[in-house]
KEKOLMI-319187 format. One record per residue (C-alpha): residue number from 1; residue in three letters; x, z, y negated. Coordinates in steps of 0.02 Angstrom, whole numbers. Layout:
<sites>
     k     r     east       up    north
   NUM   ALA        X        Z        Y
...
</sites>
This chain:
<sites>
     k     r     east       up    north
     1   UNK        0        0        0
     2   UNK       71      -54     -176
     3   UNK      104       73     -300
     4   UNK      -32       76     -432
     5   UNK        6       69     -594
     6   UNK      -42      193     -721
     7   UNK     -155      164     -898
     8   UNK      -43      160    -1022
     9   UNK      -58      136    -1229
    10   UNK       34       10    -1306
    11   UNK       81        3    -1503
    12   UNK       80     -163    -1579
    13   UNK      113     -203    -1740
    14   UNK      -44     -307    -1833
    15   UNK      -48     -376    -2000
    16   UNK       92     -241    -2039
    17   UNK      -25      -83    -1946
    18   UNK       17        0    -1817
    19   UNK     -142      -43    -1684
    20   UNK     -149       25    -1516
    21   UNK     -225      -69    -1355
    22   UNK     -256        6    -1181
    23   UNK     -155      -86    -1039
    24   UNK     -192      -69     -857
    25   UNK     -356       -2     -876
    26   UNK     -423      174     -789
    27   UNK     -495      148     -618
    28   UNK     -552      313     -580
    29   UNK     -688      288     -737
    30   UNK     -773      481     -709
    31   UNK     -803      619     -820
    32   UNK     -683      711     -721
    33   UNK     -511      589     -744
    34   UNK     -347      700     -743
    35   UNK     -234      547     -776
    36   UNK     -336      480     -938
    37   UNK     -340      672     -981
    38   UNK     -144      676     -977
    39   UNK     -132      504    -1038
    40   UNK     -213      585    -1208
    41   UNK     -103      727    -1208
    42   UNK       58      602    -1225
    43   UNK      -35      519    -1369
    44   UNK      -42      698    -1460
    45   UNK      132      736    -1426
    46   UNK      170      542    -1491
    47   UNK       66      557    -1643
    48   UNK      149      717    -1687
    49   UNK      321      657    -1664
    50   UNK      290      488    -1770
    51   UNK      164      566    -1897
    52   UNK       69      436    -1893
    53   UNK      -86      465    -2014
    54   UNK     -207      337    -1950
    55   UNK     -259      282    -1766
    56   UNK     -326       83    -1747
    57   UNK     -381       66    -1563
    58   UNK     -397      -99    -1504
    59   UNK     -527     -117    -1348
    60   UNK     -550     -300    -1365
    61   UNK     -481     -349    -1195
    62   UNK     -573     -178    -1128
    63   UNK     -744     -203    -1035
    64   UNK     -761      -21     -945
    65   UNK     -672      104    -1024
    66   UNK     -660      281     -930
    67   UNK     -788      397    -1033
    68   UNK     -646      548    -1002
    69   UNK     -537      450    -1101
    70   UNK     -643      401    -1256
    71   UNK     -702      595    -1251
    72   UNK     -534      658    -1250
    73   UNK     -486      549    -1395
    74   UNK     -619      615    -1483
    75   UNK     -575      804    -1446
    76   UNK     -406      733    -1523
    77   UNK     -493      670    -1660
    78   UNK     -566      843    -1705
    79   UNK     -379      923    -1693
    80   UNK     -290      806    -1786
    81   UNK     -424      766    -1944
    82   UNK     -324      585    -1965
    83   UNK     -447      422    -1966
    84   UNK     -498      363    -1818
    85   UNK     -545      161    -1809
    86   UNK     -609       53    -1659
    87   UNK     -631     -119    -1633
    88   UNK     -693     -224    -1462
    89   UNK     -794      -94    -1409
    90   UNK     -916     -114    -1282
    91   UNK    -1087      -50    -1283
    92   UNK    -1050       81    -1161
    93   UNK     -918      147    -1252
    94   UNK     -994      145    -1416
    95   UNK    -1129      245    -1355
    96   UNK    -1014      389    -1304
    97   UNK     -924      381    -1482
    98   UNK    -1078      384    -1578
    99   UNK    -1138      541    -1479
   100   UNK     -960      600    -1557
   101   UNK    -1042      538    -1731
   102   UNK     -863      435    -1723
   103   UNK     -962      277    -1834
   104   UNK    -1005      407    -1973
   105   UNK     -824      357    -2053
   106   UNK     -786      213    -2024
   107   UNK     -903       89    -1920
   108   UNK     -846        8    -1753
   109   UNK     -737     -180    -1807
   110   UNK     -754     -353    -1712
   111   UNK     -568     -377    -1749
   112   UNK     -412     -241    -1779
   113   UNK     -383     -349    -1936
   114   UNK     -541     -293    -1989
   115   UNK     -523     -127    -1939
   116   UNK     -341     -135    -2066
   117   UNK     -428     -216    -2197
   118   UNK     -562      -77    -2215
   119   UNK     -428       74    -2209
   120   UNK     -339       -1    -2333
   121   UNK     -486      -27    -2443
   122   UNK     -533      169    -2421
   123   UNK     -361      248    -2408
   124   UNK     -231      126    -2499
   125   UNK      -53      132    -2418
   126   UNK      -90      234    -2285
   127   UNK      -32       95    -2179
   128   UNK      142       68    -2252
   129   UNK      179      252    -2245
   130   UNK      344      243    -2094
   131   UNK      352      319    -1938
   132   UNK      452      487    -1937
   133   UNK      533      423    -1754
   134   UNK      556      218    -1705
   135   UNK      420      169    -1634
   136   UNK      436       38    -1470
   137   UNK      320      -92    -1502
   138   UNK      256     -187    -1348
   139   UNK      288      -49    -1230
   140   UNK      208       92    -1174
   141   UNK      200      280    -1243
   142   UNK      212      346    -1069
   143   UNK      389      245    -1068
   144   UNK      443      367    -1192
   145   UNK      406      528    -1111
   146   UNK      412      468     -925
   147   UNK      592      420     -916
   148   UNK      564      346     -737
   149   UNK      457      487     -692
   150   UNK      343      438     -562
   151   UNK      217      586     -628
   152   UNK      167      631     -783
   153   UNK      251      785     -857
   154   UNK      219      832    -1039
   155   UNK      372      825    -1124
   156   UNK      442      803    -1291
   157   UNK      595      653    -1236
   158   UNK      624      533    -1379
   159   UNK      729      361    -1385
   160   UNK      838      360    -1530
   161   UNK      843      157    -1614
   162   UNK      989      113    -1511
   163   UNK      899      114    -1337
   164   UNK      738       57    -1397
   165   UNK      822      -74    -1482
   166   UNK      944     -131    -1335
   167   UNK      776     -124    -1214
   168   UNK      717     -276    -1309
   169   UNK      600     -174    -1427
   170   UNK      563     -172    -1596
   171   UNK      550      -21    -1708
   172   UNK      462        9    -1870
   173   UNK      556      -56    -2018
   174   UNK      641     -226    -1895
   175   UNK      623     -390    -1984
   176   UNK      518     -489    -1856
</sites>
């Protein structure tokens, strides 16, 4: 049997904002998911360590998205008070943020451009504020912790720009 691989959350860089997508979706999909659970726990931990004052969540390529993950993110969005934006979203999902009153702010985007364009029309440069720690674009948060752990283990591990940069990544402030 072939190892499976685990959900991950990539940050891409999108009209010069930060935007995050979900890659190798959850297959578990129950209230009752310990790896989306931990999988939201490394996205604290790499929130905290890049200070990152806005979160753009791409779902666009997302049709069934496990409901312990969007209701962790929105216990994180209680704990860190930063805006919160979606875009893609399915019905299913939007359902679960809007029991979270997660529209009240900001309402749910076709696009992630959209999404940018609006939080830069409320909150003006919050976008360009940098990163406190380089920030691998393309790859995975988990990469960052994991360190070819097959587990997760919460831990605070973070690349300095040399590695992230000699892994083929790109970090915030790199002239694409």
């Amino acid at each position: 049997m072939g190892k499976q691989s685990m959900m991950d959350i990539i940050p891409l860089i999108i009209d010069g904002a930060i935007v995050l997508n979900l890659d190798n979706g959850c297959t578990v999909r129950t209230k009752d998911c310990d790896k989306c659970t931990k999988l939201v726990v490394y996205l604290h931990n790499w929130i905290k360590q890049t200070k990152l004052e806005y979160l753009i969540f791409d779902f666009q390529e997302e049709k069934n998205i496990c409901p312990t993950f969007i209701e962790e993110l929105m216990q994180l969005r209680k704990r860190l008070h930063v805006p919160f934006l979606f875009s893609g979203i399915m019905k299913q999902s939007q359902d679960i943020l809007n029991s979270y009153s997660c529209s009240d702010t900001f309402p749910f985007f076709w696009t992630p451009e959209d999404a940018i364009r609006a939080l830069r029309i409320q909150s003006p440069g919050l976008t360009e504020i940098p990163a406190k720690i380089p920030i691998h674009f393309g790859g995975g948060i988990l990469d960052a912790y994991k360190g070819g752990l097959s587990t997760l283990q919460v831990e605070e591990k973070v690349h300095d720009i040399h590695s992230i940069k000699s892994a083929g990544g790109f970090v915030l402030g790199d002239k694409v």
